[in-house]
N, C-alpha and C positions, 0 to 999 in steps of 0.2 A: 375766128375771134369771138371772145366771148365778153361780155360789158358786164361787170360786178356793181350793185346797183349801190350806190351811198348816198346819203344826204345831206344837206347844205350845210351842216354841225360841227364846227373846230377839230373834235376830234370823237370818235368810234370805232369799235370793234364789232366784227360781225365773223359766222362761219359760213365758211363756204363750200363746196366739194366741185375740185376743177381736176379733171382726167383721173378719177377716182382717189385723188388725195384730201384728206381731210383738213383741210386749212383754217386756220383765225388767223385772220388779217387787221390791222390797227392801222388807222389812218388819223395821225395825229400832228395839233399844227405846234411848233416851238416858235417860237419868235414870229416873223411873218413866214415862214417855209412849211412847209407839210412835209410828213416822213411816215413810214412803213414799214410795222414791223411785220413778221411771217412767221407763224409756227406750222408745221406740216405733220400731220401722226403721233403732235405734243413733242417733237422734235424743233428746236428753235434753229428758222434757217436764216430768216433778215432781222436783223435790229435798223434801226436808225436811218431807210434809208431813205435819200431825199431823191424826192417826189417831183420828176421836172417833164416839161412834156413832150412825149416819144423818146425817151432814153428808158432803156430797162431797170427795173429797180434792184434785181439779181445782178448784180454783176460780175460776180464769180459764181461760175457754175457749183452746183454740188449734188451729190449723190441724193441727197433729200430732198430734192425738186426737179418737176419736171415743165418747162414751160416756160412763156417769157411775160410779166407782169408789168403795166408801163402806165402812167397815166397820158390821157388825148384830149387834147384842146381841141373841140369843135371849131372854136370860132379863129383860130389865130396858131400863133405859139410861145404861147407865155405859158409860165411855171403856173400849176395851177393855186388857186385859191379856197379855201374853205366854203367862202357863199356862193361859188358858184358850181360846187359838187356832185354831180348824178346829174345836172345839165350841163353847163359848158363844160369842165373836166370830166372826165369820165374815167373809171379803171377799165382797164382792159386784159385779158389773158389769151394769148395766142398758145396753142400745144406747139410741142417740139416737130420742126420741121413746116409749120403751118406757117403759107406765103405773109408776108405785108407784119411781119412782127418788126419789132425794132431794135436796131442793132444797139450790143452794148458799148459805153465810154471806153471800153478797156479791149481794143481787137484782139490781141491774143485770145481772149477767154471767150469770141464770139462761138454759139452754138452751146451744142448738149453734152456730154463731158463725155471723149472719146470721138468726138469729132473730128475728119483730117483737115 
């Protein structure tokens, strides 16, 4: 597991490189929710997703991502919050097949595409 570091700020965008993919990541708050968009190799793979905590934010696999992105509540398990960002929420990226990632809302689509 790898921690993507953010700051306690409504909303930002930052790059990142996770298992040699080129990613911008946006963490942005709408109303009281936070959500995440993804672009991968300037390839758009997440719009709009919300941000809850230990639920993947991929929810449908796809060929332009590998891995599972999730935000984690240190302290509890509430949805996270903007002030409390890179401390108590944290991003988090497990690669494909890497123990203790979290599973997504949608069982069918759990894993990496071509999974049995």
């Amino acid at each position: 597991m790898l921690t993507i570091p953010l700051s306690p700020i409504p909303s930002q965008t930052l790059k990142v490189v996770l298992d040699d993919q080129d990613c911008e990541l946006s963490v942005l708050m709408r109303g009281p929710n936070l959500y995440l968009d993804l672009t991968v190799n300037g390839n758009i793979v997440q719009q709009g997703a919300l941000l809850l905590d230990f639920v993947s934010a991929i929810q449908i696999p796809t060929r332009n991502f590998s891995g599972t992105l999730a935000m984690f509540d240190t302290q509890g398990n509430e949805a996270p919050r903007w002030d409390g960002l890179g401390d108590r929420w944290q991003l988090c990226y497990w690669s494909d097949g890497e123990d203790g990632a979290p599973r997504n809302m949608v069982p069918e689509f759990d894993g990496p595409i071509g999974a049995a």
